[in-house]
N, C-alpha and C positions, 0 to 999 in steps of 0.2 A: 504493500500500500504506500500511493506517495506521501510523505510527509510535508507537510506545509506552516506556515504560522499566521498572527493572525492577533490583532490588537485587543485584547478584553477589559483593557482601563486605562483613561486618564489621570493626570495630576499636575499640578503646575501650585505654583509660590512665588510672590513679589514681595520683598524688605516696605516696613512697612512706609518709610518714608517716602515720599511721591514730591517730588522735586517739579513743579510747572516752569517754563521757558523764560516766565516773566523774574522767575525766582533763580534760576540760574542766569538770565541775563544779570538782575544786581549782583550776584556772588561773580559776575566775571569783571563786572565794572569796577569794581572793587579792588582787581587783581590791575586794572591798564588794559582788560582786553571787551572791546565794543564787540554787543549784539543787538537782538533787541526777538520780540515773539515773531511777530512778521518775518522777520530773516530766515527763521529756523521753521516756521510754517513752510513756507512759500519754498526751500529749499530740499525740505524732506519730508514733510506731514507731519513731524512731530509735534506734540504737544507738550506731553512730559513722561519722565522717565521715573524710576524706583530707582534709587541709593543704597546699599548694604549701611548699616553700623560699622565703624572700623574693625574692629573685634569679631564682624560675621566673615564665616569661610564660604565657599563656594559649596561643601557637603552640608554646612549648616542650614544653607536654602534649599539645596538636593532634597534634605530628608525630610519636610512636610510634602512635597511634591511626590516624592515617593511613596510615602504612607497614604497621601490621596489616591495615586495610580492603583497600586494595591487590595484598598479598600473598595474601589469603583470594580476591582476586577474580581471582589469576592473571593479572594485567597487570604493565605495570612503569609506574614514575611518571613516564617519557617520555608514557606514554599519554592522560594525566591534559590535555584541554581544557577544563575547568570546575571552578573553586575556586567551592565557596560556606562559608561559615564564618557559626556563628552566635554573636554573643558578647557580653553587655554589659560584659565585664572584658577590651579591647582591648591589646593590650601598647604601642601609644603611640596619641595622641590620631592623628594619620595618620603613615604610610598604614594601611591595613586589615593583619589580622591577618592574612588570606588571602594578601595580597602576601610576608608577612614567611614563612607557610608555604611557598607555594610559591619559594622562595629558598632554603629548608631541606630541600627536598623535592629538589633542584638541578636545578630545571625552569623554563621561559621562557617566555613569549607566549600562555599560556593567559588571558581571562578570571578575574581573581579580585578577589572582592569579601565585605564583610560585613556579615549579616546583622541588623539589632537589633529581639529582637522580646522579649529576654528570655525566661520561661523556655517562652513559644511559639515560640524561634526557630528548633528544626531543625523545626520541622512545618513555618514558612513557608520556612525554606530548600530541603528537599526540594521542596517544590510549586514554588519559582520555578525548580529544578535541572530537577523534570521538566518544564517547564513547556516550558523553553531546550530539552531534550533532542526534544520533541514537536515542535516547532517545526525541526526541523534546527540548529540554533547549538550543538548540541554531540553528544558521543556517550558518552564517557566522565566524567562529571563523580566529582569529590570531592567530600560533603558532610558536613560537620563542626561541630560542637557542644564547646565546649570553654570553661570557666571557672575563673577564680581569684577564688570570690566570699568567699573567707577575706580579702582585703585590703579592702574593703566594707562589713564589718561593725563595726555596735557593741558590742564585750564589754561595754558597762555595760547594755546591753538585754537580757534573757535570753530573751524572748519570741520574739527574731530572730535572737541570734547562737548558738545552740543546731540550728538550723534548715540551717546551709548547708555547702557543702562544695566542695571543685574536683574536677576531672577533666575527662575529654574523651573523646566519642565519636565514630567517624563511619561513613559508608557510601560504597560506590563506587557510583552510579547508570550504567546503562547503557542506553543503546539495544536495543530489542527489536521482534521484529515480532510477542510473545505481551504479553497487560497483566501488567502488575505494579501500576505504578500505579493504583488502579484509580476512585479520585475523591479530590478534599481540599474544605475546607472553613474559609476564613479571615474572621476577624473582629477587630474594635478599636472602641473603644469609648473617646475621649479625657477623656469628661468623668469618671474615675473616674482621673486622674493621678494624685490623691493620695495615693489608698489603698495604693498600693504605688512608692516609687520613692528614687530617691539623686539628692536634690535640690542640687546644688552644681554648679560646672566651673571652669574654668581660665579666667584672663582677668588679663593683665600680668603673666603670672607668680606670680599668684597664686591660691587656692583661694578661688571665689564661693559664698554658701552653706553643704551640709552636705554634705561625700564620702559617709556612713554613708549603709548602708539604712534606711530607716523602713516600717515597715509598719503598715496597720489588720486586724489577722487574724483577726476575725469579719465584717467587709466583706468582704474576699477569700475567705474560707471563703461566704459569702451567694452572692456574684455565680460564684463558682468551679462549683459543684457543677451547678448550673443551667443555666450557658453551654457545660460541657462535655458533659451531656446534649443537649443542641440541637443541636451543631455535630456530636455523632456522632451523631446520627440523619438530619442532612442529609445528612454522607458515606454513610450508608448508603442513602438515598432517590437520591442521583444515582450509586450504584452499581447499584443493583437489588437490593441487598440487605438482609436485615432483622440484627435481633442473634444470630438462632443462626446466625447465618452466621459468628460471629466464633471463631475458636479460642483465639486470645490477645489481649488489651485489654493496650499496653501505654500507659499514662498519665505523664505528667509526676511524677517524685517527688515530690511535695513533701510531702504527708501523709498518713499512710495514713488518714486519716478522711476527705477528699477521695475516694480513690481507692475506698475500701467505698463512699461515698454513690453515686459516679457508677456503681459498677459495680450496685450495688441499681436506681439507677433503668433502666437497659439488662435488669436483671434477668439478670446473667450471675456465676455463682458465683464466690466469690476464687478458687478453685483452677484460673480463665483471664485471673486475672489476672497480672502479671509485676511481683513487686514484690523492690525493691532498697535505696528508701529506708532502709531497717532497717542497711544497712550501709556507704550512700553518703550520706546525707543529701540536702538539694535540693542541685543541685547544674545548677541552671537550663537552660540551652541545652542542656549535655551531656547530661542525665538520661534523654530519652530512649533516643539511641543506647548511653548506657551498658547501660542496660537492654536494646537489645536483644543487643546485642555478647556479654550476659552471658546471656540465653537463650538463644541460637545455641550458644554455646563449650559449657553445661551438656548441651545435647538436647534442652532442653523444645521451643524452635522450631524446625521441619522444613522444608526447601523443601514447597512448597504446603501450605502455612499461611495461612490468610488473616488480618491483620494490622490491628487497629484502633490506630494511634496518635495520643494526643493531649494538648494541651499547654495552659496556660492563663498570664497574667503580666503584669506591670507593662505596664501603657499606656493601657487595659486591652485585653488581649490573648488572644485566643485561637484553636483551629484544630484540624483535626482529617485524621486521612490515612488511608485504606482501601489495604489493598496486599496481591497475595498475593505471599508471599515466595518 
C-alpha cells in the first residue's frame, strides 16, 4: 500500500507585543532614521508586526504553536516521532532549536532537527517531514516554522528593519493511506548569497563580521517573482494539476507586491490569495504556517482545499508545496 501524509492540525503564536508602523516610525526617529506609515504601507502592505521580549527564544514561540498544532490534530505530544523546525534565528548556536523544543514539549527519543532555508524553510521542512513520513521513519511528525528576526535587524536601515517581524507557526504531518501531500518542488541557487543574508558568526568568543540583515531588495524582488512562478508550476506539472486547480495560494509574506506579481502570473485573483503580511510583517520560516494556522482558525481554508504553498529566501532559496488539506 502506498504511503502518503497529510496535515491533521494547525498552530501558530505571535509575542504579545504588536508594534504599529506609526510606533516604529517614532522609535526610528529617535534613532536619525526617517519613515513614516504611508512609506511602509505603500511599499509592502505592512501595517504592523509582533516583537519577541529580549529574553524570548525562537523554541519559546515554537512551543504554544506546537501544543496548538497538536491539540487541533487530536494526539498528544507523547505521539510526536519527528521534530523538524525551520529557523534562521536559533536560540543557541547548538544544539538545534528542535532538540530544545522537544525538551519543552516533555518528550524523548524522537528525531529532531533544524531546518535552515530561511524564509523557504517550512516549505523545505514539510517536504523532508513528508519525505521521512513516505519512506516509513516516521508517522506523526511536528513541523514548525518559528523566528525572532527583530534581534537581526538594522534600525539605522529602514528599507529592512521596517520589513520583519517574529512569531511561529506549525503543523502536525501524518501518515495517511489518502495524498495530502500531493508534490513539492525545491530549489537554491548559491551564487546570489549576497543579495540577501547576515553576514557575520561567532568565532573566540567573538562576533566575525556583521550580525544585521542586509539586503539588495530590487535583486530579490527581480529573482523572487520569477522563481516563485517556476517552482509553482512545476509543483503543479508533477501533481497533475494546473492553477484553477488551486483554491488558496498561500505564499511566503514578505511583500504584498511579491505576492500580487506571482499571483498575476499563475493568473489567480487576490481574493485566493491568503494574505497576512499586513498585520505580521515577514516574519521568515514562520510566515507560512502563520498564515495558514490563521486561515484555518478564520474558515477561509476547509478540509479538501487544495493548497499551493510557497516560499522564496536568502541562499538563494526557494520551493514550492501542493497539498490538499
Amino acid at each position: 500500500m502506498t504511503r502518503y501524509s497529510r496535515i491533521s492540525g494547525t498552530g501558530s503564536y505571535l509575542p504579545p507585543r504588536r508594534v504599529t508602523n506609526a510606533e516604529l516610525a517614532a522609535d526610528l526617529a529617535s534613532r536619525g532614521v526617517e519613515t513614516s506609515d504611508q512609506w511602509i504601507v505603500e511599499r509592502t502592505g505592512i501595517h504592523a508586526r509582533h516583537f519577541a521580549a529580549p529574553d524570548v527564544t525562537s523554541s519559546d514561540l515554537a512551543l504554544p504553536a506546537a501544543r496548538q498544532a497538536i491539540e487541533a490534530a487530536g494526539i498528544q505530544a507523547g505521539d510526536i516521532d519527528l521534530i523538524v523546525l525551520a529557523t534562521s534565528t536559533p536560540d543557541m548556536v547548538f544544539p538545534s532549536a528542535a532538540c530544545i523544543l522537544q525538551s519543552k514539549l516533555g518528550i524523548a527519543g524522537c528525531p529532531a532537527f533544524d531546518v535552515q532555508a530561511v524564509c523557504s524553510g517550512f516549505v523545505y521542512a514539510l517536504t523532508v517531514a513528508d519525505a521521512m513520513i513516505r519512506t516509513g521513519a516516521a508517522r506523526k511528525a511536528l513541523v514548525v516554522g518559528a523566528e525572532v528576526f527583530s534581534r537581526i535587524l538594522d534600525f539605522s536601515d529602514r528599507t529592512t528593519c521596517v520589513l520583519f517581524g517574529d512569531g511561529a507557526g506549525a503543523v502536525v504531518l501524518e501518515a495517511s493511506d489518502t495524498p495530502g501531500i500531493l508534490a513539492s518542488d525545491l530549489h537554491a541557487d548559491g551564487r546570489h548569497v549576497g543579495i540577501l543574508c547576515v553576514p557575520g558568526t561567532v568565532s573566540g568568543g567573538r562576533v566575525l563580521g556583521d550580525p544585521l540583515l542586509k539586503m539588495d531588495g530590487q535583486a530579490v524582488f527581480k529573482l523572487a517573482v520569477g522563481v516563485l512562478e517556476d517552482a509553482a508550476r512545476a509543483t503543479l506539472a508533477k501533481a497533475g494539476k494546473s492553477a484553477a486547480d488551486i483554491d488558496w495560494l498561500i505564499p511566503h509574506q514578505a511583500n504584498i507586491r511579491i505576492m500580487q506579481g506571482t499571483a498575476r502570473r499563475l493568473k489567480l485573483p487576490m481574493d485566493k490569495v491568503i494574505v497576512t503580511v499586513n498585520e505580521h510583517g515577514n516574519t521568515s520560516a514562520a510566515s507560512i504556517p502563520l498564515a495558514l494556522d490563521a486561515s484555518v482558525r478564520s474558515g477561509k481554508v476547509k478540509k479538501g482545499d487544495t493548497l499551493m504553498l510557497e516560499g522564496v529566501g536568502g541562499g538563494f532559496t526557494w520551493g514550492a508545496v501542493l497539498l490538499d488539506f
